[in-house]
N, C-alpha and C positions, 0 to 999 in steps of 0.2 A: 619500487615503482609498480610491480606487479600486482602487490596489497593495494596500492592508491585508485590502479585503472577500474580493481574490480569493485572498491565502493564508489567510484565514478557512477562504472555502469550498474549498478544497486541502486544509488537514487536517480541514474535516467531513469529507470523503470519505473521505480515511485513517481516519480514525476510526469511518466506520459500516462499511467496507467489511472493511478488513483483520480485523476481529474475526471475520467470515464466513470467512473461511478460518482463524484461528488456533483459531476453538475447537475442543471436542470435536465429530465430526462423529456423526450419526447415517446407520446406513448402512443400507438396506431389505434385511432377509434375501432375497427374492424376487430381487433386482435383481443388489446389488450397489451399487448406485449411493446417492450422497450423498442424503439428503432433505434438500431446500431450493426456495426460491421457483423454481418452473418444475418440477419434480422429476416432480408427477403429467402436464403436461402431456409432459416427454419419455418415461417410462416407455408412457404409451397409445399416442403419435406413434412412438416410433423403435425399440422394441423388440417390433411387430407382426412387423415382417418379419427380423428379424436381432437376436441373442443382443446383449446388454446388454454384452456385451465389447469388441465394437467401438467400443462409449464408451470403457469406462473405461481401454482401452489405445493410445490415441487422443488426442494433443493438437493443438491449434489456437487462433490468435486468432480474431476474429469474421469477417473475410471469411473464413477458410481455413474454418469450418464450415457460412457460411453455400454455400462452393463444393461442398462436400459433402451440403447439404440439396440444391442442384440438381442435380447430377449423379444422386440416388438418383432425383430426378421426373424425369429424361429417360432413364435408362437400367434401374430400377430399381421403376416401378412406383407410386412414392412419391406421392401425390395434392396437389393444391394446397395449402398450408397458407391460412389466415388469418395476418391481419398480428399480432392478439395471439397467437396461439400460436405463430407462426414468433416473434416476438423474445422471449414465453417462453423459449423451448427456445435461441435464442443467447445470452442473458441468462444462463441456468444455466448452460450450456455454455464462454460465456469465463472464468466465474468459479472456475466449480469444475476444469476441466479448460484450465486456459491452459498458453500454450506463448509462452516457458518457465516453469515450476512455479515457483511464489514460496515454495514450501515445501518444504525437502530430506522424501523418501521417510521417512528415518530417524528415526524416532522420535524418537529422544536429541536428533537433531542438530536436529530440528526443533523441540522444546521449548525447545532453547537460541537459536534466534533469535525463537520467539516473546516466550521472557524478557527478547531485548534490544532489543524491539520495546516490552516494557510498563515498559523503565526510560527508554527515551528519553520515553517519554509522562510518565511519573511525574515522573521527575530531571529534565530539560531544559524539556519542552512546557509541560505546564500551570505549572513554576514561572515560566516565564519571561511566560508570558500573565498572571500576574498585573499587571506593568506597561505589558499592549498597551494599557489605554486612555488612557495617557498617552503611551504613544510613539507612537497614532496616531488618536487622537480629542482632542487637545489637554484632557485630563483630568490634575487633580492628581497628586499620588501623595506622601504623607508621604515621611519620611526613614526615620522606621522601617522602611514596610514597601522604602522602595529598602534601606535597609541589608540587613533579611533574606532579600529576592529574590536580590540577590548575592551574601551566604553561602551559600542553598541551592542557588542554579545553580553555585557553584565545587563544591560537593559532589556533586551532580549530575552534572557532569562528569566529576569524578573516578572517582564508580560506573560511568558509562558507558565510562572508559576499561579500566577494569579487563576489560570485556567485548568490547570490540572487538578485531579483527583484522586490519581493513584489507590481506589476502591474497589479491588485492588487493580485495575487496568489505568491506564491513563484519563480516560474521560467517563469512567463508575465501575459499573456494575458487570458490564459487559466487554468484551474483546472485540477491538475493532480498528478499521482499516488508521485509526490515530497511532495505534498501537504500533504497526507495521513502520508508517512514518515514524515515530518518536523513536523506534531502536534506532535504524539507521542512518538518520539524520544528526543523532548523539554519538552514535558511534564515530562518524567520520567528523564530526565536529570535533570530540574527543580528541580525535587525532590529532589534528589541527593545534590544534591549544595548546596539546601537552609538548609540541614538535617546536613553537612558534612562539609561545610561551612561558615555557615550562613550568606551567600550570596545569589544575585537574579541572575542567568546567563543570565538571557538577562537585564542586564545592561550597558546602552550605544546601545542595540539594538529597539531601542523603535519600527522601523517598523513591528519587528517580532513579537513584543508583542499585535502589532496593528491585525497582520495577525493571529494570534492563536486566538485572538477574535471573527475576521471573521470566520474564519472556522469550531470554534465551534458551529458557530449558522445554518451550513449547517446540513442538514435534515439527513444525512448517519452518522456523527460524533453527532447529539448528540443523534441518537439511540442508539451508542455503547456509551457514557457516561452514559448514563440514565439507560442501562443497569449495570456500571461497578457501578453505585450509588443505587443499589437496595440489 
């Protein structure tokens, strides 16, 4: 039960979080800068002393900006912050301007993995959590709906294969927030399947299986394994 809660709450987080960077952004004429939670607090804080550019052309995870708040208070003038406004302003900061960018610049290119971001959700996640509370809350589950779960996630898959690219990432060339989704939405799908089914759902997909290998062995995913295995 305790493996179930934590990839529970693994894709709540994908799920509240990633929509903040896919949707439409709204952007502050004045600034430049994204409006979102923290937004007024960096706009007053950081673009007193220095053009709003220095954000926006500017990436970092949260130590790397929080190095940059101190360096500006020790060489730069920059005054104490408070503890809610300093994690304000990291908070906006690793979200909207991380490094590296979960979302290609390009437009085009960037709609297209949002789209393969909301078919893994659509086709794979949520059909397959129709039978998490059987595969891990000891709950029923008719034959119907196993029958239907299983025709929809073959379908499912099938859309989602039509969309991948696995070059080597999921959507080309580059590592990106599809990526984040496609582990762990396979993973607990995975789950699912093999519990409920006694099937492997990426069979017949052997590049995905190739690609969840690779990514596990990335530095940010298997923090959060190693984490969910403690």
């Amino acid at each position: 039960m305790k493996k179930a809660l934590t990839w529970l709450l693994t894709i709540l987080l994908l799920v509240c979080v990633l929509p903040a960077f896919a949707a439409e952004q709204e952007i502050d004429k004045e600034t430049g800068l994204v409006i979102a939670t923290g937004f007024e607090q960096v706009k007053k804080t950081c673009t007193v002393c220095h053009s709003p550019m220095l954000i926006t052309q500017n990436k970092a995870d949260r130590d790397g900006w929080l190095e940059m708040i101190r360096w500006m208070q020790a060489k730069q003038g920059l005054w104490q912050l408070d503890a809610d406004t300093e994690n304000a302003i990291l908070d906006y900061l690793e979200i909207l301007q991380p490094e590296p960018a979960l979302f290609p610049a390009d437009p085009f290119a960037r709609a297209k993995i949002i789209e393969l971001i909301r078919h893994l959700e659509l086709d794979v996640e949520l059909v397959a959590r129709r039978a998490l509370p059987a595969a891990f809350f000891g709950a029923q589950i008719s034959e119907e709906l196993k029958d239907a779960t299983q025709t929809d996630l073959a379908r499912g898959m099938a859309a989602v294969a039509r969309l991948i690219k696995c070059d080597p990432f999921i959507g080309g060339a580059e590592f990106t927030a599809a990526d984040l989704y496609a582990f762990y939405t396979f993973g607990l799908a995975r789950a699912i399947v093999a519990k409920v089914f006694d099937a492997d759902l990426l069979e017949g997909h052997g590049e995905l299986g190739e690609l969840l290998d690779r990514l596990s062995e990335r530095p940010c995913i298997h923090k959060v394994e190693a984490a969910k295995a403690a």
